[in-house]
ChimeraX commands (.cxc) that place a marker at each C-alpha (Angstrom):
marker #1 position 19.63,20.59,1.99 radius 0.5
marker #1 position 21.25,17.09,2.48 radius 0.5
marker #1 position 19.41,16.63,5.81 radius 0.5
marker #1 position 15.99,17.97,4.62 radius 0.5
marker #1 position 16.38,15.48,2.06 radius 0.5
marker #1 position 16.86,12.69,4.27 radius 0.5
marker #1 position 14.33,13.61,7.25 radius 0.5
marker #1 position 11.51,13.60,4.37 radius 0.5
marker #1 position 12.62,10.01,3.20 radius 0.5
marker #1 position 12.32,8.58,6.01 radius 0.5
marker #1 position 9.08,9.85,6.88 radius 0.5
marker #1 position 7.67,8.27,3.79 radius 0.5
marker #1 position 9.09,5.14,4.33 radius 0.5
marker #1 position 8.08,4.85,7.99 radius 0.5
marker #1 position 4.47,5.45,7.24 radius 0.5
marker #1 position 4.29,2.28,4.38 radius 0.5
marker #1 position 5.77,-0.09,6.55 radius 0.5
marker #1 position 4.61,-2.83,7.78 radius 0.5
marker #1 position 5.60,-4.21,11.40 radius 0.5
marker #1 position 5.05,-7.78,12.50 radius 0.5
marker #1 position 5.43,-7.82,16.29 radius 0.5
marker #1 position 6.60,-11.26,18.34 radius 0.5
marker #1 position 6.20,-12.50,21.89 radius 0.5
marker #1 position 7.73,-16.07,21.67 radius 0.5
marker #1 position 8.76,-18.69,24.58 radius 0.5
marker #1 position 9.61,-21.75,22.51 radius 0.5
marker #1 position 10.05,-20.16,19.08 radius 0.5
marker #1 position 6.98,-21.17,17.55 radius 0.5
marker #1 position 5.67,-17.37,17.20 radius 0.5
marker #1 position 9.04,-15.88,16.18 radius 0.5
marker #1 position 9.52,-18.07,13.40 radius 0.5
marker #1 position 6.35,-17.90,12.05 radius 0.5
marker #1 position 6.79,-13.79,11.87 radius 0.5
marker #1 position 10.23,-14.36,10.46 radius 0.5
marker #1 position 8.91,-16.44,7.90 radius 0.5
marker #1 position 6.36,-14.20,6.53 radius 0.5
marker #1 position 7.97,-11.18,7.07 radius 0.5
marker #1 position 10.79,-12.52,4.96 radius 0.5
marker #1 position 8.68,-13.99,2.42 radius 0.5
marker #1 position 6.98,-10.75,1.90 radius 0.5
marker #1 position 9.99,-8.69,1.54 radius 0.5
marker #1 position 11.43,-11.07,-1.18 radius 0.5
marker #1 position 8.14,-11.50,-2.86 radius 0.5
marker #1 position 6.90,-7.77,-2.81 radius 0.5
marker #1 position 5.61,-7.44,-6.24 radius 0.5
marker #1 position 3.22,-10.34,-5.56 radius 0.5
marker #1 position 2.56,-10.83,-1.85 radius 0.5
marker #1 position 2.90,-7.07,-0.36 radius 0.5
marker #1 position 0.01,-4.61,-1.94 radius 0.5
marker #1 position -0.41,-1.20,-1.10 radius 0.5
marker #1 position 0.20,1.03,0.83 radius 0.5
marker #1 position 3.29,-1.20,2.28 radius 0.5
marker #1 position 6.22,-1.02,0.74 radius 0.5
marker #1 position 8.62,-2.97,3.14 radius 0.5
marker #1 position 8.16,-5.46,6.53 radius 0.5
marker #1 position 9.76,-5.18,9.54 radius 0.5
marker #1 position 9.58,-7.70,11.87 radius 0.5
marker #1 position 11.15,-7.29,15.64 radius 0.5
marker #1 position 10.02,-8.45,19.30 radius 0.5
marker #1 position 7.06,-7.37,21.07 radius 0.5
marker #1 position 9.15,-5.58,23.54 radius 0.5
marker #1 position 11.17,-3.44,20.64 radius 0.5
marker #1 position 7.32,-1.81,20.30 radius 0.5
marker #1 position 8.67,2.36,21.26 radius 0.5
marker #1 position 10.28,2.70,17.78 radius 0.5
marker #1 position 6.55,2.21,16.05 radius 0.5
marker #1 position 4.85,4.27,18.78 radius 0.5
marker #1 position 7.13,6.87,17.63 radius 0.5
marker #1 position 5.92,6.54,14.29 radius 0.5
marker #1 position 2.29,5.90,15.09 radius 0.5
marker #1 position 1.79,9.18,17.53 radius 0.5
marker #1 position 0.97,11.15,14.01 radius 0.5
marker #1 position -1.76,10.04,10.87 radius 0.5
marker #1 position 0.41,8.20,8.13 radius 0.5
marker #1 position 2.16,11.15,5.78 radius 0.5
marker #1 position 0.26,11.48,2.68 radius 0.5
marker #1 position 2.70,10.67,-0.63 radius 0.5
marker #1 position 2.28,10.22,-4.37 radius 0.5
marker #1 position 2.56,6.38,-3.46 radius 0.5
marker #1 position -0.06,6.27,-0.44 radius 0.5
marker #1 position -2.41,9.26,-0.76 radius 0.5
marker #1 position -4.94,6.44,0.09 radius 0.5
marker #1 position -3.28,5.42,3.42 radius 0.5
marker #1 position -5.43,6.65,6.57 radius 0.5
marker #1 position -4.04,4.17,9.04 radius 0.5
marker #1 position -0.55,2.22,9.84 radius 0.5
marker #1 position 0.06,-1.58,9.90 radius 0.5
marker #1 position 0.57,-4.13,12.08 radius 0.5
marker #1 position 0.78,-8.02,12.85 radius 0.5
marker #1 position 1.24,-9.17,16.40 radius 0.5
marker #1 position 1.88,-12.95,16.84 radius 0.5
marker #1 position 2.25,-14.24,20.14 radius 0.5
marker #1 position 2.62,-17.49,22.49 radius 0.5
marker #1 position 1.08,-18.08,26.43 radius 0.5
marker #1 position 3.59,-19.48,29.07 radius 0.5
marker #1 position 2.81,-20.36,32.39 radius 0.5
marker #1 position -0.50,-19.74,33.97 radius 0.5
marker #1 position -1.62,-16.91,30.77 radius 0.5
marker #1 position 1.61,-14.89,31.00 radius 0.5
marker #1 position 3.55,-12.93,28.52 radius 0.5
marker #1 position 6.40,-14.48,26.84 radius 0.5
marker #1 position 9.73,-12.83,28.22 radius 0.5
marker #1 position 10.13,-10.37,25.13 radius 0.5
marker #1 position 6.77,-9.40,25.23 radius 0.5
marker #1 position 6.18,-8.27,28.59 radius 0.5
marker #1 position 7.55,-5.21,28.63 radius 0.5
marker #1 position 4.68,-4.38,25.69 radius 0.5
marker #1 position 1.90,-6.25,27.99 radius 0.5
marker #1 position 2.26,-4.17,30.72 radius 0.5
marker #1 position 2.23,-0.97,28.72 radius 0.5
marker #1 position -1.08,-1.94,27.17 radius 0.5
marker #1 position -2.19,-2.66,30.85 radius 0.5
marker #1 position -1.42,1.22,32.50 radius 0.5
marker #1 position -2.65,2.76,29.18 radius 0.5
marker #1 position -6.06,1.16,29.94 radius 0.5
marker #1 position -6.25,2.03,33.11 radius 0.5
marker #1 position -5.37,5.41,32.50 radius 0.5
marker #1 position -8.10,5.24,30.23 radius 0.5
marker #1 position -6.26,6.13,27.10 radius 0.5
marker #1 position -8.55,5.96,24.08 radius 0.5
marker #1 position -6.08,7.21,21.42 radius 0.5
marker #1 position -2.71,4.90,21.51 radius 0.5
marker #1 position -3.40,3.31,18.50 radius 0.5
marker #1 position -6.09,5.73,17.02 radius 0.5
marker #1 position -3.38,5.56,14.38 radius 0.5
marker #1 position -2.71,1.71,13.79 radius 0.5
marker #1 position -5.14,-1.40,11.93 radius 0.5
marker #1 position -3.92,-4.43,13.52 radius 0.5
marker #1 position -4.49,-8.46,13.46 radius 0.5
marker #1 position -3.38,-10.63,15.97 radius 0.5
marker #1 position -2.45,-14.27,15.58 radius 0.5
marker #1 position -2.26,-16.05,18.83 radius 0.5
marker #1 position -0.26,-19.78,19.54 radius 0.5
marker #1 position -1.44,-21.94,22.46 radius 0.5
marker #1 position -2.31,-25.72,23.61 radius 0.5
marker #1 position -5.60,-26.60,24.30 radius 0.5
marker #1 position -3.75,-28.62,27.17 radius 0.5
marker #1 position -3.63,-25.62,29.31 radius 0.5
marker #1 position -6.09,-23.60,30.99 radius 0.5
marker #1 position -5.22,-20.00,29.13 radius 0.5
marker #1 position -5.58,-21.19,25.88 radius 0.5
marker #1 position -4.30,-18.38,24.22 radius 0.5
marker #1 position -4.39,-15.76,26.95 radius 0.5
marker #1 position -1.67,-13.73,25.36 radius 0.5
marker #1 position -3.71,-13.54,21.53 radius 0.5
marker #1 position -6.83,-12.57,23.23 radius 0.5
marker #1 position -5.56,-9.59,25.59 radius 0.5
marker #1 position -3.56,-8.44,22.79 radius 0.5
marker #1 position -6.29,-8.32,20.34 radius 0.5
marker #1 position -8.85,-6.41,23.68 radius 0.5
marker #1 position -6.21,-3.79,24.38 radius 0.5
marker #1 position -4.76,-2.45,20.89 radius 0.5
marker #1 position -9.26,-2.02,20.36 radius 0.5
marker #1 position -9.77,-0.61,23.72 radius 0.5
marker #1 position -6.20,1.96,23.06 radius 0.5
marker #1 position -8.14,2.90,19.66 radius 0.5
marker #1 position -6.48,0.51,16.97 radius 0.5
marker #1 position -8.62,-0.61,14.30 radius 0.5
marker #1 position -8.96,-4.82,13.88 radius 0.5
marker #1 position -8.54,-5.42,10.82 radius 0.5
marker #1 position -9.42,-9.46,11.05 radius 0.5
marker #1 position -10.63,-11.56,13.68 radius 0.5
marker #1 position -8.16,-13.08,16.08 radius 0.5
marker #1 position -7.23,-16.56,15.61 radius 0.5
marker #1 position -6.30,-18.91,18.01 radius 0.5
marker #1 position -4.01,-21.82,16.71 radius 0.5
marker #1 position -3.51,-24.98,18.77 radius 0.5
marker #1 position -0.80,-26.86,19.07 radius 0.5
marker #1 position -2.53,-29.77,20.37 radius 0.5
marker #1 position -4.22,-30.34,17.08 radius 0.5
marker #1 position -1.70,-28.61,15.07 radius 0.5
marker #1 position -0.97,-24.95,14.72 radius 0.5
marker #1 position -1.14,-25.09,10.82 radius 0.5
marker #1 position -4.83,-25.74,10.53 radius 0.5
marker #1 position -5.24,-21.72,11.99 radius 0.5
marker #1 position -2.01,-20.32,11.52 radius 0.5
marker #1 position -1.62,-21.28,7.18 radius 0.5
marker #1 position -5.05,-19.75,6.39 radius 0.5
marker #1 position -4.83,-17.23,8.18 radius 0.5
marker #1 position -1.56,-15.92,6.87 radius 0.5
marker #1 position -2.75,-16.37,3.37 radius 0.5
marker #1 position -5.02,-13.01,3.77 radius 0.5
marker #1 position -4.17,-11.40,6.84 radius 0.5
marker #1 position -1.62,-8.88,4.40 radius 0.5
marker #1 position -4.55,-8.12,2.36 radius 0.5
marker #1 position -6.72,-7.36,5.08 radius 0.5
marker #1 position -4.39,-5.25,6.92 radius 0.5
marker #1 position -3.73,-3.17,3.29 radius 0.5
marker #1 position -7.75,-2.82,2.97 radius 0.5
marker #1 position -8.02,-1.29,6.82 radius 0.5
marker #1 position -5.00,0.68,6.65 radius 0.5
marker #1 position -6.81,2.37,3.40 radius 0.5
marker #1 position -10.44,2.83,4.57 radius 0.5
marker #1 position -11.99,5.65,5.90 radius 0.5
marker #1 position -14.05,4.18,9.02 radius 0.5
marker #1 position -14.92,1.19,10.07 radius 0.5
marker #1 position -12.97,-1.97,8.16 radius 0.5
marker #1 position -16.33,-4.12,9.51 radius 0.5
marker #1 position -17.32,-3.64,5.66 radius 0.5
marker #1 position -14.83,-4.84,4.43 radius 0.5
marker #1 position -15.79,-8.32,4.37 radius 0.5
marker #1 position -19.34,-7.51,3.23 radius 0.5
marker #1 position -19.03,-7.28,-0.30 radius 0.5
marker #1 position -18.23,-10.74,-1.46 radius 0.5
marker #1 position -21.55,-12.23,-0.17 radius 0.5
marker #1 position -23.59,-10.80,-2.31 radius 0.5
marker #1 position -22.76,-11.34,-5.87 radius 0.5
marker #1 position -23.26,-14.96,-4.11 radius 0.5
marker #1 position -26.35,-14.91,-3.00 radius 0.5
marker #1 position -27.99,-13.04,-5.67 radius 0.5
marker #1 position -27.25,-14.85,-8.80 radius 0.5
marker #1 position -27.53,-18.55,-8.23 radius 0.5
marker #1 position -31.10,-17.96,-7.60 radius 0.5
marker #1 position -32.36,-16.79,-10.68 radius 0.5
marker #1 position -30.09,-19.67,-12.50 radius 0.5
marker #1 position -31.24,-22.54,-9.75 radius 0.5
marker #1 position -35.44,-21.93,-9.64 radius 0.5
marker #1 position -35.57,-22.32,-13.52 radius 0.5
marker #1 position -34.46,-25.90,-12.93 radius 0.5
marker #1 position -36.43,-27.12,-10.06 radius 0.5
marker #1 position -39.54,-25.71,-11.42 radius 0.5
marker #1 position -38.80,-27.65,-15.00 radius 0.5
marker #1 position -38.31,-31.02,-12.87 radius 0.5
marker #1 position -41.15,-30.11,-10.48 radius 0.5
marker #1 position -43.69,-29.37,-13.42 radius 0.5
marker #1 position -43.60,-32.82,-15.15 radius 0.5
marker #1 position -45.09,-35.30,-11.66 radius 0.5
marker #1 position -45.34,-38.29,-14.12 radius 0.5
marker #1 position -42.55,-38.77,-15.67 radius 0.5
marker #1 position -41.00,-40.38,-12.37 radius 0.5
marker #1 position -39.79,-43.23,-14.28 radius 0.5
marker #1 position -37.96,-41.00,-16.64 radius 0.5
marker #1 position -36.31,-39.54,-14.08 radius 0.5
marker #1 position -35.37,-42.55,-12.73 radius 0.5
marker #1 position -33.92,-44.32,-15.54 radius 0.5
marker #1 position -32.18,-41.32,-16.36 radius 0.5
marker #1 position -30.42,-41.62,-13.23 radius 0.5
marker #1 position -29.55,-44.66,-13.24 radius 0.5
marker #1 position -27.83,-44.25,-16.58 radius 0.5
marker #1 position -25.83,-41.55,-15.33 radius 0.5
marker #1 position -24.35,-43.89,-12.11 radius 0.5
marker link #1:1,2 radius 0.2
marker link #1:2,3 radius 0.2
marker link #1:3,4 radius 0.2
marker link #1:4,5 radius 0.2
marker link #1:5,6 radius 0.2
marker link #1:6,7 radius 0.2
marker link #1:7,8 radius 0.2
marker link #1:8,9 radius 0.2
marker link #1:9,10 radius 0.2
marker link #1:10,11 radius 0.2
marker link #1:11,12 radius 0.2
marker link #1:12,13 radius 0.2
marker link #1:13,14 radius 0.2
marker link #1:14,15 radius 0.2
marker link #1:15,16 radius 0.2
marker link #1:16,17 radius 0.2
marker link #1:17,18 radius 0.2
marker link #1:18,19 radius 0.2
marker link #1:19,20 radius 0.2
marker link #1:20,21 radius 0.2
marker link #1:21,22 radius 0.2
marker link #1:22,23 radius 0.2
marker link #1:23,24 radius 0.2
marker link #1:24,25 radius 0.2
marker link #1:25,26 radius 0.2
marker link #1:26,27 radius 0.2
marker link #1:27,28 radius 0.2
marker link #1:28,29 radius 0.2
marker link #1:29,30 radius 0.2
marker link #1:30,31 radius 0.2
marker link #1:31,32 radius 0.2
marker link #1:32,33 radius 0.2
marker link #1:33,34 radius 0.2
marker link #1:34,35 radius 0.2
marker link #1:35,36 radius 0.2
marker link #1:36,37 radius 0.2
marker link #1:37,38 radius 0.2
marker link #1:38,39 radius 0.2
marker link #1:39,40 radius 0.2
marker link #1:40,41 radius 0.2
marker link #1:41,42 radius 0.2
marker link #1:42,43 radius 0.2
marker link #1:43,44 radius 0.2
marker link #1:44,45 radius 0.2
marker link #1:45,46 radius 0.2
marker link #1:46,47 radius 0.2
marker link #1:47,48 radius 0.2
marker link #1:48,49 radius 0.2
marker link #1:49,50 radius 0.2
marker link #1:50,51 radius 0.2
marker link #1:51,52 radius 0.2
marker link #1:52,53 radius 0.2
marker link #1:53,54 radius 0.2
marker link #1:54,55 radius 0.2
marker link #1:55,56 radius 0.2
marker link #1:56,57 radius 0.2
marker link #1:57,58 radius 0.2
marker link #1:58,59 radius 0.2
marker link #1:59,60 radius 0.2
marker link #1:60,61 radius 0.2
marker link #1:61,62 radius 0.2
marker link #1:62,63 radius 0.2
marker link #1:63,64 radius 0.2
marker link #1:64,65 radius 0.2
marker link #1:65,66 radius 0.2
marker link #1:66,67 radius 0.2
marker link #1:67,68 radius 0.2
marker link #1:68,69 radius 0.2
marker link #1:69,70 radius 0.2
marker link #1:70,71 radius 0.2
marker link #1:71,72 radius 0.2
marker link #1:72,73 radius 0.2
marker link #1:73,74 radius 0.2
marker link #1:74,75 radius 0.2
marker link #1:75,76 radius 0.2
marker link #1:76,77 radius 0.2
marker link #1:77,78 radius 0.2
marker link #1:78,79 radius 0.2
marker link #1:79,80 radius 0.2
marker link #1:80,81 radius 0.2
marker link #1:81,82 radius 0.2
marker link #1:82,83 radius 0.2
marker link #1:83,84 radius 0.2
marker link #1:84,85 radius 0.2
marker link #1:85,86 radius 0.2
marker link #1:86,87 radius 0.2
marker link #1:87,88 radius 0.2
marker link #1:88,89 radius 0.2
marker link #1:89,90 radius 0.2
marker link #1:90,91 radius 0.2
marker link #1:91,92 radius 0.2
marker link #1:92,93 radius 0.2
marker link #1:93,94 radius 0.2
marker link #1:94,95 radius 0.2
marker link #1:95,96 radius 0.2
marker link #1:96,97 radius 0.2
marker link #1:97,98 radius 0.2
marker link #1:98,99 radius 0.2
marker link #1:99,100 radius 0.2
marker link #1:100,101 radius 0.2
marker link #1:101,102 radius 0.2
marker link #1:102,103 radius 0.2
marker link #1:103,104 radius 0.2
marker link #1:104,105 radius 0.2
marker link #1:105,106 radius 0.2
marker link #1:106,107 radius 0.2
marker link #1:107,108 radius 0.2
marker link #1:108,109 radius 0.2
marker link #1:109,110 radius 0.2
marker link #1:110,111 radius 0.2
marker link #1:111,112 radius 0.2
marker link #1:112,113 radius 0.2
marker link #1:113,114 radius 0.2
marker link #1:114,115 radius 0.2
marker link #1:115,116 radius 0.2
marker link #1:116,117 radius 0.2
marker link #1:117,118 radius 0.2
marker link #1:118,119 radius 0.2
marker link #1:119,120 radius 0.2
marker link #1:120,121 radius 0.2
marker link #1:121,122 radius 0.2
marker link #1:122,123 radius 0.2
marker link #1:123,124 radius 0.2
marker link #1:124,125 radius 0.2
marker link #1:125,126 radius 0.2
marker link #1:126,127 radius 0.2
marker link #1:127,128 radius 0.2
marker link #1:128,129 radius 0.2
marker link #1:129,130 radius 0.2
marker link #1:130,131 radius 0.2
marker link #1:131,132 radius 0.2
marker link #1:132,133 radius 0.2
marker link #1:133,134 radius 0.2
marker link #1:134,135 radius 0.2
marker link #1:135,136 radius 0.2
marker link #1:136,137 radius 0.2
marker link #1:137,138 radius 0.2
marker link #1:138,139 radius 0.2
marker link #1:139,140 radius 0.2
marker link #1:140,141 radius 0.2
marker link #1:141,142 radius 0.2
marker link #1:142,143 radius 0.2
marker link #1:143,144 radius 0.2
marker link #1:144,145 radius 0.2
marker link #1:145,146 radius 0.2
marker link #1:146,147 radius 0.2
marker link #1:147,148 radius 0.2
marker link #1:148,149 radius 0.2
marker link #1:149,150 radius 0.2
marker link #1:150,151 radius 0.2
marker link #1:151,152 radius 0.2
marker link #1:152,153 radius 0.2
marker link #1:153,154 radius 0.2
marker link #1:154,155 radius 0.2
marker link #1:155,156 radius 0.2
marker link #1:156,157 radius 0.2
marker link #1:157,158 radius 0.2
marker link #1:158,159 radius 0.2
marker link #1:159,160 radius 0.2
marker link #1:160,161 radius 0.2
marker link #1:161,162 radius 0.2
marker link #1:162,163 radius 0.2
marker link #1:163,164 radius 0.2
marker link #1:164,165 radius 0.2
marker link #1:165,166 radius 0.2
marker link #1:166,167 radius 0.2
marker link #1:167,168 radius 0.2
marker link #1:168,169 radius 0.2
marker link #1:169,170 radius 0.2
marker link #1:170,171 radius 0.2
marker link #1:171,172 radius 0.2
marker link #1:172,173 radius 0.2
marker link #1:173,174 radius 0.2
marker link #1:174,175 radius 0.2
marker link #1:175,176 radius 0.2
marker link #1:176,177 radius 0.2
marker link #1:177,178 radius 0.2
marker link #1:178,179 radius 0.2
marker link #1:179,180 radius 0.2
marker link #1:180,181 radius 0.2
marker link #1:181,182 radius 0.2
marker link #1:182,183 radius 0.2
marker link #1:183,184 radius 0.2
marker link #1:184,185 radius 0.2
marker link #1:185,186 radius 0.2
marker link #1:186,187 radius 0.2
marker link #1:187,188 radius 0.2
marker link #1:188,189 radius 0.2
marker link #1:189,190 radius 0.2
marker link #1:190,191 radius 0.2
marker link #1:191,192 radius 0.2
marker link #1:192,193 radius 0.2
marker link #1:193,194 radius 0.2
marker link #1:194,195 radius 0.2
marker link #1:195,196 radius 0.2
marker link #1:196,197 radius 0.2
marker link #1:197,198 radius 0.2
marker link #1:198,199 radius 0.2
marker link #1:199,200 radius 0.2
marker link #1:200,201 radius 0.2
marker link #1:201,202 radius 0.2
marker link #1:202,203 radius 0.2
marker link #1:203,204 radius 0.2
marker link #1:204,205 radius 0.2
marker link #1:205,206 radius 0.2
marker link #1:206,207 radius 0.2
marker link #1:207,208 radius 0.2
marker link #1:208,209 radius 0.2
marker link #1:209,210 radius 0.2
marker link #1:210,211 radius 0.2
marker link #1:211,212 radius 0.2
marker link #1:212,213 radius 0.2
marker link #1:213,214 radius 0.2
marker link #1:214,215 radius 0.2
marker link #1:215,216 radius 0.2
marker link #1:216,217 radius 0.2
marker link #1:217,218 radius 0.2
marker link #1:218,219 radius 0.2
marker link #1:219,220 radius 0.2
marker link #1:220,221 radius 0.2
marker link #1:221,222 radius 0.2
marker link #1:222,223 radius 0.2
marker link #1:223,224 radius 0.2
marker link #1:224,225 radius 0.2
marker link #1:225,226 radius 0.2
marker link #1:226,227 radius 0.2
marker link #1:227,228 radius 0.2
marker link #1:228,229 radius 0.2
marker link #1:229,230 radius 0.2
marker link #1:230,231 radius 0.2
marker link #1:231,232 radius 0.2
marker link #1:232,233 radius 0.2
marker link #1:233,234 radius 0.2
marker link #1:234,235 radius 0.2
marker link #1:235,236 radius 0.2
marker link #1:236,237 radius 0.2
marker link #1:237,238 radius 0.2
marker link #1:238,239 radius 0.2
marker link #1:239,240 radius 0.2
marker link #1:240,241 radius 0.2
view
């Protein structure tokens, strides 16, 4: 009964995890997992919504443990009955002429033969966002980002944001602090949706764009209606500056 127990446990708490993946050469991209991953797991009440209910964060190359995991449809629970999908960050540097970073290139290379095996269904399980660190200096500016955020769509993962790019050049904080400040919540809406997480985005719009208009023509036609009292309008300007 013990080891029932346990196998059903840990089923549960494999499918509300959340995994932030790391290729790093200089340290850049493993800190800045580190750092969130951390923050999130001391701040869960406030920065980790549902359906996660822990972080894990580990190098790109440490990626078989999650495929494990992510071979089946998350396990439906009294906690996650809305979960349809697993999820993941991947945050990763370029070295050299748009190569891998050394613990990450174990991971590239799978993505590589699963494409040309033409494997669909890899990630048929997974919502994903990918955060990618380069210098506009170089050539591949962020080679690694952008193959990593092609293959997990073409191997049947779900994006659940556009990929950014950060630059060190200018300064990888004008991408990188943004986009950390929603990429959780954007991952949690994917992971519960039942299609396409394209939507997801579409519904803030348009409380927007409806309202001010009805509250904006009232006052250009009350200014328009009145041509001669320019000088009013003038003076009343004036006042105000």
């Amino acid at each position: 009964f013990v080891i029932v127990i346990v196998i059903v446990m840990t089923t549960t708490a494999a499918s509300s995890t959340l995994y932030i993946l790391y290729g790093s050469a200089t340290g850049n991209a493993e800190g800045i997992s580190k750092d969130l991953a951390a923050e999130l797991n001391d701040n869960k009440e406030t920065r980790l919504p549902p359906p996660f209910t822990n972080v894990v964060c580990k190098e790109l190359d440490l990626f078989r443990k999650c495929m494990k995991e992510w071979k089946d449809a998350p396990v439906a629970s009294s906690d996650n009955k809305q979960q349809k999908k697993y999820g993941v960050i991947l945050v990763s540097s370029t070295t050299g002429n748009g190569d891998a970073p050394e613990n990450a290139g174990r991971f590239v290379r799978f993505l590589k033969k699963q494409t040309t095996a033409n494997d669909t269904t890899s990630f048929q399980h997974v919502a994903y966002a990918v955060l990618g660190l380069g210098d506009t200096n170089y050539d591949q500016f962020c080679a690694m980002g952008k193959l990593l955020d092609k293959k997990m769509e073409d191997l049947g993962g779900t994006r659940a944001k556009p990929l950014a790019c950060a630059d060190e050049a200018t300064g990888l904080e004008d991408v990188v602090e943004p986009w950390l400040e929603t990429v959780v919540q954007d991952l949690a809406r994917a992971c519960c949706a039942d299609g396409d997480n394209s939507e997801s985005a579409a519904p803030p719009p348009t409380p927007t764009t409806t309202q001010p208009v009805p509250e904006t023509t009232p006052t250009l036609s009350t200014t328009m209606a009145t041509p001669a009292q320019t000088s009013t309008t003038t003076t009343t300007t004036t006042n105000t500056v």
